[in-house]
C-alpha positions in Angstrom: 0.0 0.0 0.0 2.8 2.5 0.9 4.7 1.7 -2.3 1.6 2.0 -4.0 1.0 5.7 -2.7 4.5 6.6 -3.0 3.9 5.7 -7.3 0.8 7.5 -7.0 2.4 10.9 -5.5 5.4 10.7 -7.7 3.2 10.7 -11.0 0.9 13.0 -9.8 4.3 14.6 -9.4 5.1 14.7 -12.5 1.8 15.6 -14.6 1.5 18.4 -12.5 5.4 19.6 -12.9 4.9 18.7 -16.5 2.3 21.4 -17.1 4.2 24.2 -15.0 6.9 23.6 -17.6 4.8 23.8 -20.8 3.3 26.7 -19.0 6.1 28.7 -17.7 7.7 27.8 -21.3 5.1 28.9 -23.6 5.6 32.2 -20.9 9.1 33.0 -22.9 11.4 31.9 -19.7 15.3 31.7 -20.7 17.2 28.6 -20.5 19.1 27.9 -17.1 21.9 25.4 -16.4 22.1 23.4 -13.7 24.4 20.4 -12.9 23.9 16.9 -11.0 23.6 13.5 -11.1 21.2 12.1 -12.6 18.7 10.1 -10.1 15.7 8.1 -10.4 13.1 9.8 -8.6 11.1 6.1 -7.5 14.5 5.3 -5.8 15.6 8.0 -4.6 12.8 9.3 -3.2 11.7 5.8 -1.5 15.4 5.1 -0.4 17.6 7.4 -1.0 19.3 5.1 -3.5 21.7 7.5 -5.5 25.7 7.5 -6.8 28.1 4.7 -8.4 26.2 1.6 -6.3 22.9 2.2 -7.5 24.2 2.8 -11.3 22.7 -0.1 -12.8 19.4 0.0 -10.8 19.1 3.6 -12.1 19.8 2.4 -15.6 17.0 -0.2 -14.9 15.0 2.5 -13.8 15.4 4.4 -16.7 14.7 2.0 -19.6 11.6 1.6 -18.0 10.8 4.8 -18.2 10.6 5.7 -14.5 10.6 9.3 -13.9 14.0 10.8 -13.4 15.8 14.1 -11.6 18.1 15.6 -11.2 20.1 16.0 -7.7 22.5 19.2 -7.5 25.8 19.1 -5.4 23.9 21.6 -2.9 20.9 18.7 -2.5 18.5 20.6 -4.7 16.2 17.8 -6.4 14.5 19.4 -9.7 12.1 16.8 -11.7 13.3 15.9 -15.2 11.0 17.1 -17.5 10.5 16.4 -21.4 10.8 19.8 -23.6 8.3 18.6 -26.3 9.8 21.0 -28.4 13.2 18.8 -28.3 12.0 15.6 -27.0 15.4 13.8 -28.0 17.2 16.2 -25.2 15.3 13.8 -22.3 15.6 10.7 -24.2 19.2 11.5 -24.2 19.3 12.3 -20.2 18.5 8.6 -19.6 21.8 7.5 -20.9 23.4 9.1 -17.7 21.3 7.4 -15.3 23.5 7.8 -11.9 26.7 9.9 -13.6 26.8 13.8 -13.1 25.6 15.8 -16.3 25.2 19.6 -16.8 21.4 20.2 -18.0 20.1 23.6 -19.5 16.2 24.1 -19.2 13.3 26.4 -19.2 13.3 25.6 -14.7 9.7 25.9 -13.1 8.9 25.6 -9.4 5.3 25.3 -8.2 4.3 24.8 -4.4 7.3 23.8 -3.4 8.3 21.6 -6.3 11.1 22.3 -8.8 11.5 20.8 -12.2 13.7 21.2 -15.5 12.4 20.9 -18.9 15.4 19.2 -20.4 16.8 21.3 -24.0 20.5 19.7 -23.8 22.5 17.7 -21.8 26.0 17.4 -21.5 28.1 14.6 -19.4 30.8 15.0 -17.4 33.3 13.8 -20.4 35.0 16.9 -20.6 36.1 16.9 -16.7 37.0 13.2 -17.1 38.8 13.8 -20.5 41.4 16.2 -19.2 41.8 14.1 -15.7 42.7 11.5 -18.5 45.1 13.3 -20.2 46.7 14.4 -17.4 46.9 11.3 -15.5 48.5 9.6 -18.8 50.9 12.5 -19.1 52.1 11.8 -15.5 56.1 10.1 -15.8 57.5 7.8 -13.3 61.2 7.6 -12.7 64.1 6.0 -11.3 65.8 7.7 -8.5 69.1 6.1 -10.0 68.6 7.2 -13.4 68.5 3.6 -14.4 66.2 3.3 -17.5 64.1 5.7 -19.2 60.5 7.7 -17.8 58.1 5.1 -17.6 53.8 5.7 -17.8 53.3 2.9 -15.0 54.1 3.9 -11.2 56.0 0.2 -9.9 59.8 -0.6 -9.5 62.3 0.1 -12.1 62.6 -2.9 -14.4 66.7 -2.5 -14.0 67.6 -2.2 -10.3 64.0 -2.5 -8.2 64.0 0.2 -6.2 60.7 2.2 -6.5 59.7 4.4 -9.3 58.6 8.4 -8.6 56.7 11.0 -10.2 59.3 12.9 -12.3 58.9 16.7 -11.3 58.1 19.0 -13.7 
């Protein structure tokens, strides 16, 4: 019975966030951006299920169409909401079920709560991409001089004592 409320309340939820966004869109409000992971609303609502353990749940979640938020850093929940003017954008959103994405959206709030009507998403590649770069940039060396800069932190292949970060 509880779980069966809890489904009733969350898509009640949603219809009603669904139509502050059409309506506070059609109004001419300007795109915001917001970033967060990307949360199923069922579980985290019910359980607080969120982040890198409930990743495949969420995924779950998702292809099944469950509703979805998103959760800001600051713990600012806004409902994921489908811009019918750029449908792919939300379609898109539920490739990032549990990872942290950057969302800009016409945002409405109405008694209390807050939702995004989702125009374009963008993962957190780029952050990862130059963590990446730099981590694969990073040299080891032997203290002896022994063999050349190596990518691999370990022992050095010619004497055995440990390998360190070269300085730049």
């Amino acid at each position: 019975m509880r779980k069966l409320f809890a489904v009733f309340s969350l898509g009640a939820i949603v219809m009603f966030s669904v139509a502050v966004a059409q309506h506070q869109h059609q109004q001419g409000q300007k795109p915001q951006t917001i970033t967060g992971e990307v949360v199923c609303l069922s579980c985290y609502l019910t359980h607080d299920a969120k982040g890198e353990k409930h990743a495949g749940c969420a995924t779950m979640c998702a292809k099944k169409n469950l509703p979805l938020g998103i959760l800001t850093k600051e713990g600012k929940l806004f409902v994921a909401l489908e811009d019918h003017a750029n449908a792919d954008a939300y379609q898109q959103l539920k490739k990032f079920a549990a990872k942290t994405v950057t969302v800009k959206g016409v945002i409405a709030t109405r008694n209390g709560i807050s939702g995004i009507a989702v125009q374009k998403v963008e993962g957190a590649t780029a952050a990862k991409t130059s963590a990446t770069k730099k981590t694969s940039a990073t040299k080891y060396v032997c203290p002896m001089g022994c063999v050349p800069p190596q990518d691999k932190l370990g022992n050095c292949p010619k004497c055995g004592m440990k390998l360190v970060e070269k300085k730049a």
